[in-house]
C-alpha positions in Angstrom: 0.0 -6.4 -41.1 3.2 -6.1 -39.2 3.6 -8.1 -36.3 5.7 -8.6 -33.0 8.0 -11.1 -32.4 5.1 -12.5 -30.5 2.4 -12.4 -33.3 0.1 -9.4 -31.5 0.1 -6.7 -33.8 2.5 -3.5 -33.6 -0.4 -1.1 -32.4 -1.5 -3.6 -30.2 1.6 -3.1 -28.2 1.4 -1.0 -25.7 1.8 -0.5 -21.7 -1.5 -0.9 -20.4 -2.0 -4.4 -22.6 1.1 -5.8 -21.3 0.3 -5.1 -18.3 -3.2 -7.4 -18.6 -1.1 -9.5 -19.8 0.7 -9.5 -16.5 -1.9 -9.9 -14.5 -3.5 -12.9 -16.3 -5.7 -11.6 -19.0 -6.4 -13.4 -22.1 -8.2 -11.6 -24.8 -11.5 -13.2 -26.3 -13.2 -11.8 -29.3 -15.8 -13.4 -28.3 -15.9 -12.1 -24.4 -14.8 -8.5 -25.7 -17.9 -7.8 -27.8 -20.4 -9.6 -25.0 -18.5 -7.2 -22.1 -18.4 -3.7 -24.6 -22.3 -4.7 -25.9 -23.5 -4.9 -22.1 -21.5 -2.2 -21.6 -23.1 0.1 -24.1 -26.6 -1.1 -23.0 -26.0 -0.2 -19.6 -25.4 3.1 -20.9 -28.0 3.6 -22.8 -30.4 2.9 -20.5 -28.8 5.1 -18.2 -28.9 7.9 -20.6 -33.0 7.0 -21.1 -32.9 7.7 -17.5 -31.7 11.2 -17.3 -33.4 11.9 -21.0 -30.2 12.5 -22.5 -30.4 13.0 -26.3 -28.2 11.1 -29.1 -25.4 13.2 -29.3 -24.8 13.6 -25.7 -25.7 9.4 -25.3 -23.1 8.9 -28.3 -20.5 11.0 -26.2 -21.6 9.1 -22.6 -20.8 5.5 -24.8 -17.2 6.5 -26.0 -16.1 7.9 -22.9 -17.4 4.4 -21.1 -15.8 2.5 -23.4 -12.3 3.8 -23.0 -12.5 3.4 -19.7 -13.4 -0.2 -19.4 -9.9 -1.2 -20.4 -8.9 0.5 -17.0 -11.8 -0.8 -14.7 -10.8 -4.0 -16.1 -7.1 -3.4 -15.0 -8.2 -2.4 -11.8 -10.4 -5.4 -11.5 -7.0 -7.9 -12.7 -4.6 -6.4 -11.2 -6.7 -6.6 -7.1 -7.3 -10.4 -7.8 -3.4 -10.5 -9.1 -2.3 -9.0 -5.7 -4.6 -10.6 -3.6 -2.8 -14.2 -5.3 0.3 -13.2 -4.3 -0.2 -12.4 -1.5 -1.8 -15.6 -0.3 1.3 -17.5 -2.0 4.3 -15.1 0.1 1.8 -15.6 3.2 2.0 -19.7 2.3 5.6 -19.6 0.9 7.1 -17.7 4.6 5.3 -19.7 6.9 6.2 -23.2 5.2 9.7 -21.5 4.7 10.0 -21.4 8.7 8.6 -24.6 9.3 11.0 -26.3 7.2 14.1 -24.1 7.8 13.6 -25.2 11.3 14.1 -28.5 11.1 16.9 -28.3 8.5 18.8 -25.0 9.2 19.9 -25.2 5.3 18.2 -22.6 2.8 18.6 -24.9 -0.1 17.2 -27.7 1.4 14.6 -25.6 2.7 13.4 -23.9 -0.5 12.9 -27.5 -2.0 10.9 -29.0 0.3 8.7 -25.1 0.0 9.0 -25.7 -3.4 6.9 -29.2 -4.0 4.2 -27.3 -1.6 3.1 -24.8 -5.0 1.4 -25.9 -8.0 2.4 -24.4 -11.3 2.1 -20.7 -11.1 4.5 -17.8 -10.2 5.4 -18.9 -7.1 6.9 -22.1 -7.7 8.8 -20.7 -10.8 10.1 -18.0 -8.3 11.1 -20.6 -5.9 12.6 -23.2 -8.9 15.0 -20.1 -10.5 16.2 -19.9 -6.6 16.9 -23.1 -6.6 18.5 -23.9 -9.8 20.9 -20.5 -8.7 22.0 -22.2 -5.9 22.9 -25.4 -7.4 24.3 -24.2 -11.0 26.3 -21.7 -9.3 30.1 -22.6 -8.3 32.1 -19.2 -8.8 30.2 -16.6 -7.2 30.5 -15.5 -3.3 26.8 -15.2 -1.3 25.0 -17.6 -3.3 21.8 -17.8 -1.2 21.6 -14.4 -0.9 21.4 -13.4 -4.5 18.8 -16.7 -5.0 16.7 -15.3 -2.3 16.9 -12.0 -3.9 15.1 -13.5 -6.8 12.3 -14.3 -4.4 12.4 -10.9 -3.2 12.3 -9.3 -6.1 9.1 -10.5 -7.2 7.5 -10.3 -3.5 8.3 -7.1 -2.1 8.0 -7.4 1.8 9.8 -5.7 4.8 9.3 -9.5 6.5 10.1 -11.7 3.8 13.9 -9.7 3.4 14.2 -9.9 7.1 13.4 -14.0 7.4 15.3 -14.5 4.2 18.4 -12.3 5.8 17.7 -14.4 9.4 18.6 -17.1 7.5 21.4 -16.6 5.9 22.7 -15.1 9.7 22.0 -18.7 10.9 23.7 -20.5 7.9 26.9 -18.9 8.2 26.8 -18.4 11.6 25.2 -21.5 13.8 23.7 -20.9 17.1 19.8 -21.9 18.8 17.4 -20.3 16.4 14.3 -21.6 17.7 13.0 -18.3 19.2 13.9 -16.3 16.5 11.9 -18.6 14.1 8.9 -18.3 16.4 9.2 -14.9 16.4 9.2 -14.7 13.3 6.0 -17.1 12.3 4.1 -14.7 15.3 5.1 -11.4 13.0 4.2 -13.5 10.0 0.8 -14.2 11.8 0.0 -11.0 12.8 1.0 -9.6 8.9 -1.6 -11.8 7.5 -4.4 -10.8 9.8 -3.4 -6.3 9.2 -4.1 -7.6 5.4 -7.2 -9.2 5.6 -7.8 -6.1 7.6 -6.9 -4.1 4.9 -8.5 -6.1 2.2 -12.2 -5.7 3.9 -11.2 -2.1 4.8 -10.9 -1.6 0.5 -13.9 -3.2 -0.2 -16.2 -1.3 2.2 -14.4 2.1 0.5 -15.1 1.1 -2.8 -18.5 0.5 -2.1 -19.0 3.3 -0.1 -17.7 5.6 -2.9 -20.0 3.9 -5.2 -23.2 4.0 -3.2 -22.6 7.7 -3.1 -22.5 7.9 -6.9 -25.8 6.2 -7.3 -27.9 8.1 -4.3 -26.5 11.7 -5.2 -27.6 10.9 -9.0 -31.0 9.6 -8.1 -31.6 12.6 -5.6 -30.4 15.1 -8.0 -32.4 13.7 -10.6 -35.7 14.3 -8.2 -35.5 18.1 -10.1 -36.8 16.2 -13.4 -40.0 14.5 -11.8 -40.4 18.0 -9.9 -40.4 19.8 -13.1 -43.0 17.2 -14.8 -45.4 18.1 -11.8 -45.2 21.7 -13.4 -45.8 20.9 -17.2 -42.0 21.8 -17.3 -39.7 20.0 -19.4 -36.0 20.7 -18.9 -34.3 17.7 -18.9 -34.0 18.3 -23.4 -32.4 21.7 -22.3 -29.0 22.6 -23.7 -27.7 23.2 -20.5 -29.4 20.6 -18.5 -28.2 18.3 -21.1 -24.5 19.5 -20.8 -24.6 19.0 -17.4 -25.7 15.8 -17.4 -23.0 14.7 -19.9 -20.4 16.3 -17.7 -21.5 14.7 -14.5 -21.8 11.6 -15.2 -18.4 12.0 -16.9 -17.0 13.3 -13.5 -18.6 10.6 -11.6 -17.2 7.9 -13.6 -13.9 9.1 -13.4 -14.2 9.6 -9.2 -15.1 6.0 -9.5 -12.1 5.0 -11.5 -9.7 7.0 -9.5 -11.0 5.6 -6.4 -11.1 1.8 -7.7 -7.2 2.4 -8.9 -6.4 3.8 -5.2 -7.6 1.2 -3.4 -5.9 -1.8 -5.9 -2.4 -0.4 -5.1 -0.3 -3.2 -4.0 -0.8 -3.7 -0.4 2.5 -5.6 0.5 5.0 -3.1 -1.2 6.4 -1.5 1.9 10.1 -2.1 1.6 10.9 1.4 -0.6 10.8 3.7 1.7 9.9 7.4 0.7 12.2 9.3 -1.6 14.0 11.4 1.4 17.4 12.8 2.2 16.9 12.3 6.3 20.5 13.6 6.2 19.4 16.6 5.1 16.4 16.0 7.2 18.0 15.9 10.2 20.1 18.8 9.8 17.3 21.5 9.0 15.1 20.1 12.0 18.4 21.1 14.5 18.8 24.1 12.5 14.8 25.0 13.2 15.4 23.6 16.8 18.1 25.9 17.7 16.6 29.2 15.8 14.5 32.4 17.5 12.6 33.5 14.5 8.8 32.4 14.6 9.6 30.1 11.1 11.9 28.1 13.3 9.8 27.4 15.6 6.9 26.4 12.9 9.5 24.4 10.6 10.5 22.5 14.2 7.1 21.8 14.5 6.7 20.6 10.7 9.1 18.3 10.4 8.8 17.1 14.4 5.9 15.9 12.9 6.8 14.8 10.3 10.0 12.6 11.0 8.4 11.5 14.2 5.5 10.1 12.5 7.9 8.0 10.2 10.2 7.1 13.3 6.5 5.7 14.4 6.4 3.5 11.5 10.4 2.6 11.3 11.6 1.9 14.7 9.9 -1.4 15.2 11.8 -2.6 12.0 14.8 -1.8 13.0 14.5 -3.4 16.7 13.0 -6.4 15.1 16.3 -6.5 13.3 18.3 -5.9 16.7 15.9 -8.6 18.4 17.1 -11.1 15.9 20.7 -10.3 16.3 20.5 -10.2 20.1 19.9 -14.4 19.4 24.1 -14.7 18.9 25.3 -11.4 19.9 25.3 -9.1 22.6 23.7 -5.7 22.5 25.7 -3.8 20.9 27.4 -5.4 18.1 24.0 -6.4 17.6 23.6 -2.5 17.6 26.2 -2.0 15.1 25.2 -4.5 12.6 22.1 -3.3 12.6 22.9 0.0 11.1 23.3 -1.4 7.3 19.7 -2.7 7.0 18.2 0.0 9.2 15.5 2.5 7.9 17.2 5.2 6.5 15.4 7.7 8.8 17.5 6.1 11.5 20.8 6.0 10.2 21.8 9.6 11.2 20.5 9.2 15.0 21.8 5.4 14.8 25.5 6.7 13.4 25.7 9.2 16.9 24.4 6.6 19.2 27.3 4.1 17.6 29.8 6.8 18.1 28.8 7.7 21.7 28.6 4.0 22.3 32.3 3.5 21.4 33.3 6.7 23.5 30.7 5.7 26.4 30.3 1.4 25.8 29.2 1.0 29.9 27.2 4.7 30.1 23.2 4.3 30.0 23.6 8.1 28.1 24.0 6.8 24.4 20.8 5.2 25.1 18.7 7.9 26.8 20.0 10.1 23.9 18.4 8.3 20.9 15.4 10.1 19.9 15.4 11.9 23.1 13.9 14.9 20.8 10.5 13.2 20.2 8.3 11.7 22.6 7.6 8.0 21.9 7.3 6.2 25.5 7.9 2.7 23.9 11.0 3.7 22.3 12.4 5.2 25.9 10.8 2.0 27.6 13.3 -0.2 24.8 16.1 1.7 25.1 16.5 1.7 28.9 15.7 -2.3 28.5 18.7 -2.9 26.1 20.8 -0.9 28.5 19.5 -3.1 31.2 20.1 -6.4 28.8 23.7 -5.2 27.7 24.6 -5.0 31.8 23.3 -8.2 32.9 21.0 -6.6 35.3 17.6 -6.4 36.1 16.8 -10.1 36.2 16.9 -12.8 33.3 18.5 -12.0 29.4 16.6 -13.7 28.0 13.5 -13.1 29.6 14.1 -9.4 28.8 14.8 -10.2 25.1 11.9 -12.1 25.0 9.5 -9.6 27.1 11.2 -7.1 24.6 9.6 -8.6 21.5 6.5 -9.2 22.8 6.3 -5.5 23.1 8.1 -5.3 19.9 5.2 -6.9 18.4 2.5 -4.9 20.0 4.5 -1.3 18.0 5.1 -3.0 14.7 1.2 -4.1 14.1 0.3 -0.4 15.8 3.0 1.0 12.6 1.5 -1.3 10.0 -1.8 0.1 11.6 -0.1 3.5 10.3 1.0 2.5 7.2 -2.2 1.2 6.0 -4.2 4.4 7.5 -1.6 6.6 4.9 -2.2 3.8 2.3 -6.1 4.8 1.9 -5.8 8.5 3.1 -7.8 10.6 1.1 -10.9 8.3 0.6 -13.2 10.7 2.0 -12.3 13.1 -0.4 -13.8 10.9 -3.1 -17.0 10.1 -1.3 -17.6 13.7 -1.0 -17.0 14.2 -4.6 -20.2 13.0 -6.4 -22.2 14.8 -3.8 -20.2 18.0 -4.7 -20.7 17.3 -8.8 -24.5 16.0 -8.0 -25.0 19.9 -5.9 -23.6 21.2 -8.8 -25.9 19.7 -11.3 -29.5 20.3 -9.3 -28.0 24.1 -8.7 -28.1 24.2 -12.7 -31.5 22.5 -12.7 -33.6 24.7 -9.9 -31.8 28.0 -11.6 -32.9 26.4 -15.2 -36.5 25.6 -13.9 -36.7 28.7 -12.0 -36.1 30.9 -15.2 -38.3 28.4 -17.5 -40.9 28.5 -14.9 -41.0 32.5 -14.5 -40.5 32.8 -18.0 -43.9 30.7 -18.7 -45.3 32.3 -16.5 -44.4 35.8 -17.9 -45.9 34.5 -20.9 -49.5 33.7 -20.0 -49.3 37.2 -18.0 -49.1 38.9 -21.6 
């Protein structure tokens, strides 16, 4: 038989293997015929249950069976999130500790290094490492070694620590506030995905229990019939619809189990958008008469204000760490390149009218003016305040600033994670819906049956 250059078989190469493989699975002869036997005997006996004949049993079997392959993805791939997450959660707040001592992102990412047994981790950090140290003709170094790092751990606050870093590197200045800002948005990250974690468990067994109870209730119609002397449970059509809910209902399951292992920490691609565009057709809507302006105003008021909601505290933690070694608005401006791209239009006018206007309180009031977010308004007239020297104590301000800061960015994680596992309701509802439709078919099947017999002893 032909093989691969790494001695599996040709047809045993395909996507969803290597991706077990990815997530840690080793295959076992030996633990793939225990798991597919129990597998078919749970089957069985479930098909016992709801009297369902050979054919329709054989059909039940094969379908189950091609879909353990993806319950057992689903099963890897949440314990292969859940590992790394607990290793970036380690790896950034040992990466603080250190870099606070040392101020030196080599130095740092050794002593992080010795912290990780073998695993993906340390082999992440090690490649970083050996980067920096091997490389002698290449400008940024520790940026592209971090990028390693974030590459593999996709995280908002893991590319804004790494980038915080590299500020203080090049640049110098008293860090220590940014750092424990930093380990406090770290802290508060952790906790929203423990959240999340128990939030995913109590959905999946939710969806589950509601599986189960609507097939027991609906199967009540069988034991009602057996009352009567009526046997319809070897029907043709009570038979097909057996076969076809419990089909269904394994595959709400499945979808459901795949939602909720998505990767929890991937937040740093942000939608697929032209906000240019965006932008444009909300003024164009705003400044329209016909009734579709006024509904596509609404829409995408909405719309851009609800991602504005989940942004904004990004970019002012970005401003917040500049505001360490620069004054408000070069901190402004440098902020635009990592800022969320719905931003960057309203961002490039308020840089503009800054330049025009740098002592007027107007470029400020004028950010987002269109969309009514009280703690952006509240910021805005702060930094104003900050970038004057008035109302009392820099850096008390700054500092008073992040607090707040922190308060929005857990309340737009809070958002993110809501969108994350939108739509889970839909799936609890769905083996009631499937479990209607099958007693429907039963009562009407009984109900002709039952008149039928009783037609019968009539004659």
């Amino acid at each position: 038989m032909r093989k691969s250059k790494r001695g599996a078989p040709i047809w045993a190469r395909n996507p969803l293997s290597d991706e077990l493989r990815k997530y840690g699975f080793v295959f076992s002869v030996k633990k793939g015929f225990l798991l597919y036997l129990l597998v078919i005997a749970g089957v069985v006996l479930l098909g016992r249950f709801f009297r369902l004949q050979i054919v329709c049993q054989a059909i039940l079997c094969i379908w189950t069976v091609l879909m353990v392959p993806l319950f057992l993805r689903n099963m890897l791939k949440g314990r292969f999130l859940q590992r790394k997450f607990s290793d970036l959660n380690i790896y950034m707040e040992q990466y603080l500790y250190s870099f606070q001592k040392t101020g030196k992102i080599l130095s740092t990412l050794e002593e992080v290094g010795l912290l990780f047994e073998a695993g993906d981790m340390r082999d992440t950090v090690n490649r970083a490492i050996t980067h920096i140290r091997t490389t002698f003709n290449e400008a940024e170094v520790e940026r592209h070694a971090l990028e390693m790092i974030e590459a593999e751990y996709a995280y908002t606050g893991l590319v804004t620590m790494h980038r915080f870093s590299l500020q203080v590197e090049r640049d110098g200045g008293d860090y220590r506030r940014s750092i424990m800002l930093l380990l406090e948005a770290r802290r508060m990250w952790a906790d929203r995905i423990y959240v999340i974690l128990k939030e995913k468990q109590r959905r999946r067994f939710e969806i589950l229990l509601s599986i189960i109870t609507s097939l027991l209730l609906c199967s009540m119609i069988y034991l009602l019939a057996d009352d009567l002397d009526i046997y319809i449970a070897m029907h043709p059509l009570a038979q097909g619809i057996t076969l076809v809910v419990l089909i269904l209902d394994l595959w709400i399951f499945y979808v459901a189990d795949k939602k909720l292992s998505t990767d929890f920490m991937k937040d740093t691609e942000e939608k697929k958008e032209d906000y240019e565009q965006l932008w444009k057709r909300f003024y164009q809507y705003k400044s329209g008469h016909k009734l579709t302006d006024r509904w596509g105003y609404a829409l995408l008021r909405k719309k851009i204000g609800r991602e504005i909601e989940k942004k904004f505290p990004e970019w002012l933690m970005e401003v917040s760490l500049l505001l360490q070694s620069e004054n408000v608005q070069v901190a402004i401006f440098k902020s635009y390149e990592q800022a969320p791209k719905v931003l960057r239009p309203q961002l490039s006018k308020m840089i503009l009218s800054l330049q025009q206007n740098p002592a007027s309180i107007k470029p400020y009031l004028e950010f987002l003016q269109e969309f009514v977010l009280p703690e952006v308004r509240s910021t805005m007239k702060m930094l104003y305040s900050i970038s004057e020297g008035s109302g009392g104590d820099a850096d008390d301000q700054i500092q008073d600033m992040i607090r707040r800061n922190q308060v929005m960015m857990d309340q737009a994680e809070r958002i993110k994670s809501e969108d994350r596992i939108a739509g889970m309701y839909a799936l609890f509802l769905a083996p009631q819906l499937t479990a209607g439709a099958k007693l429907l078919v039963d009562m009407i099947l009984l109900l002709a049956v039952y008149m039928g017999q009783m037609a019968n002893g009539a004659m």
